[in-house]
Structures are given as C-alpha cells and as structure tokens.
C-alpha positions as CSV (number, residue, x, y, z in Angstrom):
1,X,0.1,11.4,37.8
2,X,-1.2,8.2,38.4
3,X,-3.2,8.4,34.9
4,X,-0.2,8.9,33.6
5,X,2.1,5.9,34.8
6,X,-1.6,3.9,34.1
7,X,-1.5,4.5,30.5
8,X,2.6,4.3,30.5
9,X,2.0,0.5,32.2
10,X,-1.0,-0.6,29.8
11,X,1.5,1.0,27.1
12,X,4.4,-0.9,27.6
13,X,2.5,-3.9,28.0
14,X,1.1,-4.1,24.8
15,X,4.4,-3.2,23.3
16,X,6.0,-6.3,25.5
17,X,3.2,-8.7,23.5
18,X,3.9,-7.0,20.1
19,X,8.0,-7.7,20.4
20,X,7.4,-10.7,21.4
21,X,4.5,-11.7,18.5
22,X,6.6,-10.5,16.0
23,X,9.9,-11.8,17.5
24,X,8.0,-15.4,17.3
25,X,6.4,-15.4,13.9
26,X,9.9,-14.8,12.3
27,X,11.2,-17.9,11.2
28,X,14.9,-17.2,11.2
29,X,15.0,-16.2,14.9
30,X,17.3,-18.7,17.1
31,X,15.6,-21.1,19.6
32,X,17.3,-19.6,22.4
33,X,16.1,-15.9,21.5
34,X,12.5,-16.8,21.3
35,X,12.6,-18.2,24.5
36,X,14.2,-15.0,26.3
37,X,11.9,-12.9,24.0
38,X,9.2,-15.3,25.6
39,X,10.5,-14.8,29.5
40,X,11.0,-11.1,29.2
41,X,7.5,-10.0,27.7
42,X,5.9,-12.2,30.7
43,X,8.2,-10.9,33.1
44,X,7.0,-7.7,31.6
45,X,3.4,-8.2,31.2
46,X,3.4,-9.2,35.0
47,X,5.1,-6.2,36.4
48,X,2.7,-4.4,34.5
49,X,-0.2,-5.7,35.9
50,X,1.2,-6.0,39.7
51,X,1.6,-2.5,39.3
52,X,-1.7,-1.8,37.9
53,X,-3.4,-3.8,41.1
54,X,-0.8,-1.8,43.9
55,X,-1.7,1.5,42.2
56,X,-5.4,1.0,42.9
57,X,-6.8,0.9,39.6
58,X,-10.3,0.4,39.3
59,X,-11.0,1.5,35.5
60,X,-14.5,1.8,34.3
61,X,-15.5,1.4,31.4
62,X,-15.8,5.2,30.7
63,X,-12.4,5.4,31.8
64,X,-11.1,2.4,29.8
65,X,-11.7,4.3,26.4
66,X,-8.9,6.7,26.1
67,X,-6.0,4.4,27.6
68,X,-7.3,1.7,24.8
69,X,-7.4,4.5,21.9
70,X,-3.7,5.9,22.8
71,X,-2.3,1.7,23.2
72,X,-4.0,1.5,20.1
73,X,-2.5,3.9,18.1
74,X,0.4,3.4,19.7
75,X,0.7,-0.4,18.7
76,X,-0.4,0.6,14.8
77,X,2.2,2.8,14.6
78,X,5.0,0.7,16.3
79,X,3.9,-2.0,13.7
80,X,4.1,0.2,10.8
81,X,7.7,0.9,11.7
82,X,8.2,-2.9,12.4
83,X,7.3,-3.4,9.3
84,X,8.5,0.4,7.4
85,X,12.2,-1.0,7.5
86,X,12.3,-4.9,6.3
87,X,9.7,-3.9,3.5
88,X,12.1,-0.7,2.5
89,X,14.9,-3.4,2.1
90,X,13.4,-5.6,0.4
91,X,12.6,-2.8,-2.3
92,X,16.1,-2.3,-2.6
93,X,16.7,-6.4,-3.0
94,X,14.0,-6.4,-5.6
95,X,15.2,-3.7,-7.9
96,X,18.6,-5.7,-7.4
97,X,17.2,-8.8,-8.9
98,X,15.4,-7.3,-11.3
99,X,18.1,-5.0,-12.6
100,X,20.6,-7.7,-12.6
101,X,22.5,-6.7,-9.5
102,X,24.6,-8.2,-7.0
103,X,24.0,-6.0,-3.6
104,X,27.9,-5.4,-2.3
105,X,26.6,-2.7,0.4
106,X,23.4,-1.1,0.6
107,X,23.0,1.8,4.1
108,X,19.6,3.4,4.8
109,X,20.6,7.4,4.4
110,X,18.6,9.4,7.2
111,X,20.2,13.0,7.0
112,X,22.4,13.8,3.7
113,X,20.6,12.0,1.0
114,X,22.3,12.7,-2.3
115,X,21.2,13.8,-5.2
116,X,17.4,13.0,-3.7
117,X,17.8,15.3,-0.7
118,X,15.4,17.8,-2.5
119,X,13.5,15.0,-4.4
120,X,11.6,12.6,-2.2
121,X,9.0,12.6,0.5
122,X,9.2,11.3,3.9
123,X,7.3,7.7,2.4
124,X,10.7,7.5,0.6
125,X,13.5,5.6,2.5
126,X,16.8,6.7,0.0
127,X,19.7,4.1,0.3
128,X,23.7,4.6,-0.7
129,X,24.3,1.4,-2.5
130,X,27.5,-0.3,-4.0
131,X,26.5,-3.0,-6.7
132,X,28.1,-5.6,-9.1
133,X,27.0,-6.4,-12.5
134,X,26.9,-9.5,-14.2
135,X,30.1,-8.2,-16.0
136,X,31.6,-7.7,-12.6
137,X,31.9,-4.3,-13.1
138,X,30.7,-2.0,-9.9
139,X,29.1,1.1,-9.6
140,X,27.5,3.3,-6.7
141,X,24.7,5.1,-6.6
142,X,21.7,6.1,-4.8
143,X,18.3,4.5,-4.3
144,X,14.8,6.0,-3.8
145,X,12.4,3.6,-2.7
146,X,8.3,4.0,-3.1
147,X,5.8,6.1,-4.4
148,X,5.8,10.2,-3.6
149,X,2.4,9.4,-1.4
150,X,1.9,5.8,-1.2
151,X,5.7,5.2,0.0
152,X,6.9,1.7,0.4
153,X,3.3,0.4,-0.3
154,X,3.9,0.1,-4.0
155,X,7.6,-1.4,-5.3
156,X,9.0,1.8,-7.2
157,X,12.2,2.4,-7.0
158,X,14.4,5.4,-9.0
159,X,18.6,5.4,-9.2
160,X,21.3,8.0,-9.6
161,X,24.8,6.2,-9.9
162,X,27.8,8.4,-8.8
163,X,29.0,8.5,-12.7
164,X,25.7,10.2,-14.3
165,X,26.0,13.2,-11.4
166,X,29.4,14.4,-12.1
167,X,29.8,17.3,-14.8
C-alpha cells in the first residue's frame, strides 16, 4: 500500500510542476493566476515530499526505476493531451482562414459525431461549426480534423455542411 501512495505522491508532483510550467509559459495568462498557479504547485510539491519523508521512504536506486518510468509516461501523456486540444482548435481556425470563414461557433463533438461518426479515427477530433462567409451568408457543418493515423500532427481538415447531407 505504501508503494502505491509513493508512486501516487511522486505522481502528483510531477503533475503539480507540469500545470504550473505550462500555466507560466502561456503568455495570455493573468498576473494574478500565475502567481496562485505558482503557490499551489509549491504548496503541492511540499506536501508531496513531507509525505514522502513521514512515510519512510528510503528508495534505491533499483527501486527508483519503475516510479520514474510510470511519472514518466504519465507526464508525456498528460502533455500530449495539454497539447491534443489547443492544436485541434487551431486546425479548425486554420481551415477558417484559409477557406475564407468567419468562426460564429465551433464545439468539439465527443459522442454523436455527424455524418463522420463512421468515418474518422480516434486521431480525429470532429467539430459542429456555424460559419459566415465573406458574403455574410452562414452555413453549418461539420469538421474533421487530422490525418486517419497521424491525427492532429498534420493540418488536414475535411467538411460536411448541413445542406450537402440532406436528400
């Protein structure tokens, strides 16, 4: 049990430091935020480590290799998600731009996904978006963001508006 609640503290340290790294290299994050993102991952990163010392931890280095490889993975995957969302976005802003498009509404779809429920992968974040043209007309649609394997690593993106579905 004690293992456990070890790897669980080393865990949620590591965490602590990655919120508050990414929290801090944003540049449109408010003063006052940083500085309770700041106190909170210390106030974190302490009780962490007080409760490694009361729990009698003494890790050897044998030991230290399976904690590390689960924070590790952990903290990769936590900054692929930290990452997943803003890039998935910003697909959906580019193929704005690009297509001439005014975003009115754009909503990351997680169950019911359109007419792409049967056509995407799980590297494919679909949105339900709501658009303007530059003849101020708008439409709604659907977007599919990313590649079938490479997902939001390359800047595909794929549209069904509401209109071209109906029979």
């Amino acid at each position: 049990m004690t293992d456990i609640l070890v790897i669980l503290a080393i865990v949620v340290s590591i965490l602590a430091f990655l919120v508050c790294l990414i929290v801090l290299c944003r540049p449109n994050v408010k003063l006052e935020t940083k500085h309770m993102v700041i106190f909170y991952g210390t106030v974190i990163g302490v009780l962490s480590g007080l409760f490694l010392k009361f729990a009698g931890v003494h890790v050897h280095l044998s030991r230290q290799a399976a904690p590390f490889v689960s924070v590790l993975v952990v903290s990769l995957l936590v900054t692929y998600f930290v990452w997943y969302f803003p890039r998935s976005r910003s697909l959906v802003r580019h193929w704005a731009q690009r297509s001439g498009f005014e975003i009115i509404d754009v909503r990351h779809r997680w169950l019911f996904k359109g007419p792409f429920s049967w056509d995407h992968t799980k590297y494919q974040p679909v949105f339900r978006v709501r658009v303007r043209d530059r003849h101020g007309k708008e439409r709604s649609g659907w977007v599919r963001c990313g590649g079938g394997l490479t997902g939001v690593f390359t800047d595909e993106a794929a549209v069904i508006w509401d209109e071209d579905k109906r029979i």
